[in-house]
N, C-alpha and C positions, 0 to 999 in steps of 0.2 A: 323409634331409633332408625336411622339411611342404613340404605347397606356400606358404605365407609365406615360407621361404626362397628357395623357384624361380621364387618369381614377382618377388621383392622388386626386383631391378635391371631385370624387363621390365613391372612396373606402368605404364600411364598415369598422366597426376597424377588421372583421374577416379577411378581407381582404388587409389590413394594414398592419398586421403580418405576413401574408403568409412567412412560411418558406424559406431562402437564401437557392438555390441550389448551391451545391458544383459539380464543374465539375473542376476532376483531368483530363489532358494531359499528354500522354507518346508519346513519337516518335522516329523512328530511324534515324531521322535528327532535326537539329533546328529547332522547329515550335514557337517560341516564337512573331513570328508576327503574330501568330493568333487572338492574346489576341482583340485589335481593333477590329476586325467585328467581334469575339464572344461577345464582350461587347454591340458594336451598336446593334447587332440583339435583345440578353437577355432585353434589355432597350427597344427596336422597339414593341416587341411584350409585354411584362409584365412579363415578368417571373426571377423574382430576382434571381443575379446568382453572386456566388466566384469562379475564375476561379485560378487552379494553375496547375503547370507544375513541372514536376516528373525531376530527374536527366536528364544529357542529353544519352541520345539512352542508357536507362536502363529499354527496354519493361520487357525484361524475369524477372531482379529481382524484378518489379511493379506487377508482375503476382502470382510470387511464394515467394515470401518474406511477412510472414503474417504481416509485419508493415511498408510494404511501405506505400505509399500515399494513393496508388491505393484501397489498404487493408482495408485501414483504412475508407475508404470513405464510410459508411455506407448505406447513406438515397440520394445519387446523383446520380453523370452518371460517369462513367469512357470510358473516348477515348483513343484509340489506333491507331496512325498513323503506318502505314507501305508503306516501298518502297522496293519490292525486290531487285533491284540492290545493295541496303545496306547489302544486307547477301548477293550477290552474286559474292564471291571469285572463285569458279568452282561450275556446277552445281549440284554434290553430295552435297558438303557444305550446297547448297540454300535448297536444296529439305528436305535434315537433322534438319537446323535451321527452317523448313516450319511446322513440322512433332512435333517438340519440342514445338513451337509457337503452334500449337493444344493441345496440349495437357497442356500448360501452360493456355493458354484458359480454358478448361475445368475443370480444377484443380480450377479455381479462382473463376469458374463460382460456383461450390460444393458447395463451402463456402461461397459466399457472396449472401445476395438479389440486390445488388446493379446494374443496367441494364450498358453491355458493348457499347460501339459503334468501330467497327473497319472498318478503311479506308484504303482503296488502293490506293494509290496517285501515281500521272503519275510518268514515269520513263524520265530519261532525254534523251534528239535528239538520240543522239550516241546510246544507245541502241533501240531506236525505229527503226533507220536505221539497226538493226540486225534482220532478219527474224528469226531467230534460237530465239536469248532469246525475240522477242514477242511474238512466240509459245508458249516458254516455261512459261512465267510470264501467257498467257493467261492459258493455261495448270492451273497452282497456283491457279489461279484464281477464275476459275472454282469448285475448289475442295474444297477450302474456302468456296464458296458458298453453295455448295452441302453440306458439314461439317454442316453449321452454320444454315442451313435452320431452322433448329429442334433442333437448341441446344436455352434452355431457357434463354431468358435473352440476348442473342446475335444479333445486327445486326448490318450486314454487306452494308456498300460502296463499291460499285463497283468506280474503276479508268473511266469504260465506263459511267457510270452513272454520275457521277462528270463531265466528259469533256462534254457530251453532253446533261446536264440541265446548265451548265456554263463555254463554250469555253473560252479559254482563247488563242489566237493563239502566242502570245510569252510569255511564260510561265517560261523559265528556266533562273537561273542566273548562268551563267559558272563560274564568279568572286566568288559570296557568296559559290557558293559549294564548290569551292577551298581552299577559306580564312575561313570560320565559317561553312560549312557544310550546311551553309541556299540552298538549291535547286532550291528554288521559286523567284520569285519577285514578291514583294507587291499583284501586280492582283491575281495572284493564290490562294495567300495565303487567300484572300479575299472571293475566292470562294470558296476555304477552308472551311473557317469561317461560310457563308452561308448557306452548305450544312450540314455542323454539326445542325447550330442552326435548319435549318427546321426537322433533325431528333429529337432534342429536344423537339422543340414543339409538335410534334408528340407524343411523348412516355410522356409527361405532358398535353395531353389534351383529350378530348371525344369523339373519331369519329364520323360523321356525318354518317347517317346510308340510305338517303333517297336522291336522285338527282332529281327534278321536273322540265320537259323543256318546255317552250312554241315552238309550232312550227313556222309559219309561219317569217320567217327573224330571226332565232334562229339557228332550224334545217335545214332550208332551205334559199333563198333569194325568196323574192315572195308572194303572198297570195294564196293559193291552193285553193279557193274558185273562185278564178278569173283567176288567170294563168291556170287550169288544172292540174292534177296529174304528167304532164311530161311537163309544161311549167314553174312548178317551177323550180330557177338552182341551183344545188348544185356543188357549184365549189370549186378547193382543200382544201379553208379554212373552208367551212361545211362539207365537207370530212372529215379533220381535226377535227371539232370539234366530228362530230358522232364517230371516231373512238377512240376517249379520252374517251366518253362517253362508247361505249362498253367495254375498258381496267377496266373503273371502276365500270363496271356491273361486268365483272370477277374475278373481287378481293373483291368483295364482296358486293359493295354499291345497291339498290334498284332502278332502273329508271321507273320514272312515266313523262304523260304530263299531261297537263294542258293548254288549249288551247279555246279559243275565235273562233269557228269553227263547220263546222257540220261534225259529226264524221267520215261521208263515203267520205267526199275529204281529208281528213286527212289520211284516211287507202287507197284512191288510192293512193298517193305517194306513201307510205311504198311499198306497191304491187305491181307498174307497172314504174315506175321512177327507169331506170337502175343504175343509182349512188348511190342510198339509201345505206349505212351502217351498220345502226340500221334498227332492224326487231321488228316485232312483242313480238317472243319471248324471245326481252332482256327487255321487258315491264313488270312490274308488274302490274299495274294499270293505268288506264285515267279520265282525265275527259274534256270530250270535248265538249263542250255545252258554252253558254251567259251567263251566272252567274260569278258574279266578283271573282276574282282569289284566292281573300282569304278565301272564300267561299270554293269554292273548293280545295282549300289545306285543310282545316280545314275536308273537307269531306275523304279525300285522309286518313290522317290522325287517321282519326277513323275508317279506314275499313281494315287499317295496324297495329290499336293499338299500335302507336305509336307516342308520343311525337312533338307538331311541332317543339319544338329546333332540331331536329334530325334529320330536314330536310335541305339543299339548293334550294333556287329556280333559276332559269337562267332563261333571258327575256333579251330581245333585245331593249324594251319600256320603256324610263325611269318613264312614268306617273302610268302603270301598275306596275313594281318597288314600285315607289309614295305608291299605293293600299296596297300592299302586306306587306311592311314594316309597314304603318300605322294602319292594321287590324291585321296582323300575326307578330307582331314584333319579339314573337322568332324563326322566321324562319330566317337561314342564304339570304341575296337576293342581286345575284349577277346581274349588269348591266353588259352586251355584250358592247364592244367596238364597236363607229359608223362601223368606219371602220375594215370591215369585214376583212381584211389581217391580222390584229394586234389578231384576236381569238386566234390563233394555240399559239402562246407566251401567248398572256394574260390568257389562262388555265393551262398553265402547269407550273406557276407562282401563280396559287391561295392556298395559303400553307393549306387551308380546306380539299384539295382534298387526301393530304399527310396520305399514310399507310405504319403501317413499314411490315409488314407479310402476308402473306394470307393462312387461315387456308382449310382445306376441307371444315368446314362449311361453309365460305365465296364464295369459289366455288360453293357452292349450293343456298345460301341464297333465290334469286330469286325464283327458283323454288320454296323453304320452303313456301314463302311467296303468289306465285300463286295456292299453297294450300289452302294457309289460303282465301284467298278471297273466294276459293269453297268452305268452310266451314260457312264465313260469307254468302253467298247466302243459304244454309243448313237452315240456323239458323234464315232469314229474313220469310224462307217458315216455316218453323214449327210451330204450333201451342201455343208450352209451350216451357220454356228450357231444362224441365226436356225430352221433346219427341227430341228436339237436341242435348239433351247429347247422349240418346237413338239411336241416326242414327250417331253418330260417332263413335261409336263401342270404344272408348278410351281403350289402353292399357298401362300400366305406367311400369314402371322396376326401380328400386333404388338398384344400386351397387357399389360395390369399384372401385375407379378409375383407372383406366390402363394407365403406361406412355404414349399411343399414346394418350389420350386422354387430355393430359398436358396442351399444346396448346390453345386446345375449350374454358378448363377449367377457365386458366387466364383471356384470351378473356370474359368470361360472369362476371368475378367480375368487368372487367373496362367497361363493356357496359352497366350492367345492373341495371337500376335505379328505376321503378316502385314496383318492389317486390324484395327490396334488402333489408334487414333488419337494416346491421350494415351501407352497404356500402363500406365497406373494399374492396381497391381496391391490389389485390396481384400480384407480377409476377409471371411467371413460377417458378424458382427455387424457390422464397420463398415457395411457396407451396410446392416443390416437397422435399425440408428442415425439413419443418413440416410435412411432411407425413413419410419419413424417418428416422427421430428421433425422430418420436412416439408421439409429442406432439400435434399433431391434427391426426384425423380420415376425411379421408373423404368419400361421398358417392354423387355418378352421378346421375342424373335422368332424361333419356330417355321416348322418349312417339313417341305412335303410332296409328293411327286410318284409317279409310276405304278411305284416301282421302289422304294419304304418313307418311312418316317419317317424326317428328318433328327434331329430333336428339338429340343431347344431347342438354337440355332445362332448367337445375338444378344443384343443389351445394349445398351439408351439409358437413359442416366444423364444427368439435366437440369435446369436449376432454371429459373424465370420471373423475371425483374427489371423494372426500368422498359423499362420497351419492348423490350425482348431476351428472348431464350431462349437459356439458355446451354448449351452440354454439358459436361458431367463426363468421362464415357464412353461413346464410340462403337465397336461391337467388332462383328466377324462371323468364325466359321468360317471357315478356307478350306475346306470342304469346298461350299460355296455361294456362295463368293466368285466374282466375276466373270458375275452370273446376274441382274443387275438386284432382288437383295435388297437390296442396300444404295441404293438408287438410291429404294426403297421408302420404308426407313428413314428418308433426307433428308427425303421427301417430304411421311410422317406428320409428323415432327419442324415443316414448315413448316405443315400445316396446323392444329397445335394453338397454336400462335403466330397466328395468321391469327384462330383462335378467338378467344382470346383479347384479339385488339386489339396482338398485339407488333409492332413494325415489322420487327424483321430475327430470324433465327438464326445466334449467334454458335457456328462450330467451331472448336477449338482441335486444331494436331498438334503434336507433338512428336516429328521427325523422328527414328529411330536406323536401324541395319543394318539390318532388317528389316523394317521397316515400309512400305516404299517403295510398296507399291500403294496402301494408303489416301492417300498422299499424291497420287499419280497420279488417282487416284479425284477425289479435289477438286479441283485444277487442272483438269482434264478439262470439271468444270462450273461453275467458276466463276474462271477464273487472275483476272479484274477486280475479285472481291471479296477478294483476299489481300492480306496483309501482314504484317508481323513482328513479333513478339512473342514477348518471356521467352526469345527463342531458339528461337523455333520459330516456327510461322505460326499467322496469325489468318482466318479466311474468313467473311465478313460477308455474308449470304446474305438480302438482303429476302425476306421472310417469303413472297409470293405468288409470288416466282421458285421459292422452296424448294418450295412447295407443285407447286409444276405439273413437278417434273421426272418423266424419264419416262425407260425403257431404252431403247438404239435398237440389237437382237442386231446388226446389220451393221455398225453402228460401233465397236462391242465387241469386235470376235472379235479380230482381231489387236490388237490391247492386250493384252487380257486374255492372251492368248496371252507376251507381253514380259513383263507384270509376273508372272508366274509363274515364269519364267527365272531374272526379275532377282533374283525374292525367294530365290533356290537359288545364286544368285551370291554375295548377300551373308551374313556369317556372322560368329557370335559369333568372339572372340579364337579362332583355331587355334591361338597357343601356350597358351592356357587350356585348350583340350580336350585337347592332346597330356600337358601334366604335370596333368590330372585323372584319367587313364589308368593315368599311372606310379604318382600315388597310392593309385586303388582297387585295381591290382595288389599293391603293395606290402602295404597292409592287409591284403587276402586271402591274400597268402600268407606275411607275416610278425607279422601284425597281430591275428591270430585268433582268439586267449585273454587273458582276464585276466591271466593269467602273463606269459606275454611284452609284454604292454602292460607291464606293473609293469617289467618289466628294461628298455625301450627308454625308460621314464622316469625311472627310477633314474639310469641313464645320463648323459642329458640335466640332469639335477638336479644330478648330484655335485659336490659343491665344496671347493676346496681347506680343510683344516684351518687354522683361524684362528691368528694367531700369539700364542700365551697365555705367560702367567707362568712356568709349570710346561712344561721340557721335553718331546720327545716320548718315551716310554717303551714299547716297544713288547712286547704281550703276551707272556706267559712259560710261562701251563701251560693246556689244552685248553680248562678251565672260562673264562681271560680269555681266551680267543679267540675265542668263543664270543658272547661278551658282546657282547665286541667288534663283532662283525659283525651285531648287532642294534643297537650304535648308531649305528654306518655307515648301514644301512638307514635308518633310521629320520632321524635328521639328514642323512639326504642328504651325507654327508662323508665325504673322501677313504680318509681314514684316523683313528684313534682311539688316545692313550695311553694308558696305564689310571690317569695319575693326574691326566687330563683334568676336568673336572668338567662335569657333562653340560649344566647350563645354562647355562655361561660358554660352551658351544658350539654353545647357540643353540635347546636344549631350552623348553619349553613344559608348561602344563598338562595342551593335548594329546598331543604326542607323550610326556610322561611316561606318561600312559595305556596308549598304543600299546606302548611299551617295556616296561612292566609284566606286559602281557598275555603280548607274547612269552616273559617270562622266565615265567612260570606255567607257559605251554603247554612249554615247553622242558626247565626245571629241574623241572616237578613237584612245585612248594610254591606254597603261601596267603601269597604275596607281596600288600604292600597298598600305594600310593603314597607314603604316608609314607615309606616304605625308600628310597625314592629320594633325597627331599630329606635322609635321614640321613647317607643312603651315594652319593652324586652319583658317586661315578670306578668305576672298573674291577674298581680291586684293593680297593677298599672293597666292593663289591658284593661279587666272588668270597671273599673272607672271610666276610661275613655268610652267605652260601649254604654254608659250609662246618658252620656252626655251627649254621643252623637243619636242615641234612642230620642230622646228629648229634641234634639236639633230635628230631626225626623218628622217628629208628632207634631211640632210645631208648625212645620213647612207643611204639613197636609192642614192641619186646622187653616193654616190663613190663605190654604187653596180652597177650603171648603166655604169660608166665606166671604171668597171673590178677590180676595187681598192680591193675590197672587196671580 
């Protein structure tokens, strides 16, 4: 069952209405059998989706024609398939239309907020047996990558990426390329489909920001407590898994344990156990001790300042599982497959794990955050808050934003939910739009103290009116939240209005779950300048009161203390996070190939046989059964007569294609689509195949004896 099905009777109405994503397709070959597994997946996961498909191989004028599809598609995704061989006549040509494709990219990207997706799709045999143009496409490839790393709005499929999250080992159709251009057969195209959707859900959802592991038959097989430090085994599937885990320490996620154990057989492994992977310092935090697990998540949690939805947990015990889901429901909480072989797939199938970019920040994050633990240790010793203000030495900087810093920027409006005001979540180029054409102002806020660099931790987004200063977006970290940064931010914000000549600063919230400290945060200094609006509040803040606020750590502490609480209190939908669980399970462990995607859509597709003219006649010898069951396949139907006629049953130019090819690859002749529309049924087909076999056998005997 999708979660559209599971959630269908427990949606909100806000959730009801959820916005149709429109996902425009261009390609330089027929991709129109993508549409099926874009549809299954859109339906699989929830995300209501219109799919349509641009002229055929009309990338460039999709790019630069301000009313194509692609142009027009405001609020959705645009995908770009590419296959160089399609531009490659000789290799100046490819390298020219390589160069023009850049820069039609970057043209489209200018103008629209609308997020790309561009894929490299495999090339066919013939040219992969070319050492010269796999160079060279790798070569392309490469410089696509490097191009798009840092272009906003942009990402890129790798063809390597694609074949080696979903092999496909016969992939190409010689027939459809020939006859319609299609490249693929069905499986590819499948995987196609797959690998888009998981980039969708990605760019449509909230990264998980925290990975929590149990050790014992997790990270390791064994009990360290009993085996010893080097009598637990870590053999290549916990190999596997530590080193999945390390890729997603470096791209930014946060790894903690959490383990039923006494701390120092747990750090002999790490230490003395030559196979270990995972060290010490890809750890941000532990907790290793008897205390039930959600316990100590919930401890984990508060000493990261950080949300439990924003974690994953991984266990190997389905009963601990049981705990953690029942105590921590909005923790993500993945169960380990018994069988330890099946890890290495069933993680790199869990689509939570999925990031589309990794910014510098992301590179560092860990560290940032083994900061912050030294801070919270800081802050357990001190006596007052105001004498731990005092020993962090806190230094703040609010300035204009620099394109390098584009990237961070977007990143903190989609991550950041505790002290988000509006919550507006923006791309890169949108913003980089509005900063360019003058209708918002923005300004960065950096911060630094005796214990490292926070980095960029802030976001004021604002425009100037008649006598106002309005905000767009107001955002901070909580990793600096409750520390008189944002107290800062108010304050610049009044004095550039003061500048100016504006009378007041108008901020706008938009109350949800989570937000509740920024909301706390404004009341706190202004409850006389509120009121209501759009559904949310308004806070009218005279410009010279804005200007002169000021921290006061004694007045702080205990608040700050509350809204930290509160914001761990409240929490995305739990039944959303509980059947988002069942569904990445499900994918991982039954979801995991081409193949079986194509069967669980097959499935879902089938449809009863139409009630036609001509009775149902049901096959009689191998060759129409055969048949048979490729236009089952193919028409998605139940069942098939052989004196059915294949477009009274709902056949197509395309699926006559589809159908064609099968029969090639199958029967072994120079079938051509004409044959189709001659011989449309079953038993018309298996006669014709009877006859060209013969014509066949024949033409080889009278080559065999010279005739020929």
């Amino acid at each position: 069952m999708s979660f559209t099905e599971l959630t269908r009777d427990l949606a909100s109405p806000e959730q009801a209405q959820e916005k149709i994503q429109k996902v425009v397709i261009t390609a330089s070959f027929t991709c129109e059998p993508l549409k099926d597994s874009l549809d299954f997946w859109m339906e699989e996961i929830g995300i209501p989706c219109s799919i349509e498909f641009s002229p055929y191989n009309q990338i460039f004028q999709q790019l630069l024609d301000t009313n194509s599809l692609q142009s027009r598609n405001e609020e959705g995704i645009n995908i770009v398939l590419i296959r160089f061989e399609d531009w490659h006549k000789d290799e100046k040509i490819l390298k020219q239309n390589v160069e023009e494709f850049l820069q039609a990219v970057q043209a489209a990207v200018r103008r629209s907020t609308t997020p790309y997706i561009i894929c490299v799709c495999p090339t066919s045999p013939s040219a992969v047996e070319d050492i010269n143009r796999v160079q060279l496409y790798q070569d392309i490839e490469a410089r696509l990558v490097s191009e798009f790393h840092n272009t906003s709005s942009v990402y890129l499929v790798t063809s390597s990426e694609l074949t080696a999250t979903y092999p496909v080992a016969d992939y190409y159709d010689h027939y459809g390329e020939q006859e319609s251009h299609i490249p693929y057969k069905t499986v590819l195209f499948c995987a196609l489909g797959t690998m888009l959707a998981r980039k969708i859900r990605a760019l449509k959802s909230l990264p998980h920001k925290v990975i929590v592991l149990d050790c014992d038959n997790t990270l390791w097989k064994g009990v360290c407590g009993e085996d010893g430090s080097v009598g637990v085994k870590i053999s290549p599937p916990y190999q596997a898994l530590q080193e999945f885990v390390v890729a997603q320490q470096k791209a930014g996620k946060l790894i903690s344990l959490c383990s039923k154990n006494a701390v120092e057989d747990v750090f002999a492994v790490f230490d003395q156990h030559p196979h270990m992977v995972l060290s010490r310092h890809h750890l941000v935090n532990w907790r290793i001790n008897w205390l039930p697990k959600s316990e100590n998540l919930k401890s984990l949690a508060l000493e990261l300042r950080l949300g439990l939805d924003s974690f994953i947990f991984i266990d190997d015990n389905p009963v601990e599982c049981a705990e953690v889901k029942a105590n921590c429901p909005e923790v993500l909480t993945i169960l380990l497959p018994e069988d330890s072989d099946r890890i290495p797939r069933f993680l790199e199938h869990i689509w939570a794990f999925d990031q589309l970019k990794v910014t510098n920040v992301d590179e560092k994050r860990t560290e940032l955050y083994q900061q912050n633990v030294e801070r919270e240790h800081l802050r357990q010793d001190s006596l007052t808050f105001a004498d731990f203000l005092a020993g962090l030495g806190l230094k703040i900087e609010i300035a204009q934003m620099g394109s390098e810093e584009l990237p961070r920027v977007a990143q903190l409006t989609e991550r950041t939910n505790q002290f988000n005001l509006t919550t507006i979540r923006r791309s890169e180029s949108e913003i980089q739009q509005f900063c360019e054409s003058g209708s918002l102002e923005s300004q960065i806020v950096k911060v630094k103290d005796r214990f490292g660099d926070y980095g960029l931790v802030g976001l004021l987004l604002f425009a100037s009116g008649d006598q106002v200063l309005t905000v767009d977006t107001f955002l901070l970290s909580c990793r600096v939240l409750g520390r008189g940064v944002e107290h800062q931010m108010l304050a610049f914000l009044g004095a550039i209005a003061q500048k100016r000549g504006l009378s007041r600063v108008e901020v706008p919230i938009l109350p949800t779950k989570k937000n509740q400290p920024a909301l706390d945060f404004l009341e706190n200094l202004g409850k006389e300048f509120k009121q209501e609006k759009d559904g949310g509040w308004l806070f009218q803040f005279p410009s010279e009161i804005a200007a002169k606020l000021s921290f006061n750590p004694s007045k702080a502490e205990t608040k700050s203390t509350q809204v930290n609480q509160q914001s761990k209190a409240t929490s995305a939908s739990l039944v959303q996070v509980r059947l988002e669980a069942v569904i990445f399970e499900r994918i991982a462990n039954q979801l995991y190939s081409p193949e079986l995607i194509l069967k669980e859509i097959a499935s879902r597709q089938q449809h009863q046989r139409p009630e036609l003219a001509t009775g149902f006649v049901a096959p009689r010898t191998p060759v129409e059964e055969t048949i048979a069951s490729m236009f089952v396949e193919v028409l998605k139907i139940d069942r098939v007569g052989i004196y059915d006629n294949f477009f009274n049953l709902g056949g197509n130019s395309l699926s006559a294609t589809q159908l064609i090819s099968r029969l090639r690859d199958t029967f072994l002749l120079e079938l051509s689509l004409y044959l189709l529309f001659e011989f449309p049924t079953i038993a018309a087909l298996a006669q014709s195949f009877e006859v060209l076999q013969v014509t066949v056998e024949d033409s080889e005997d009278q080559y065999d004896e010279g005739i020929l």
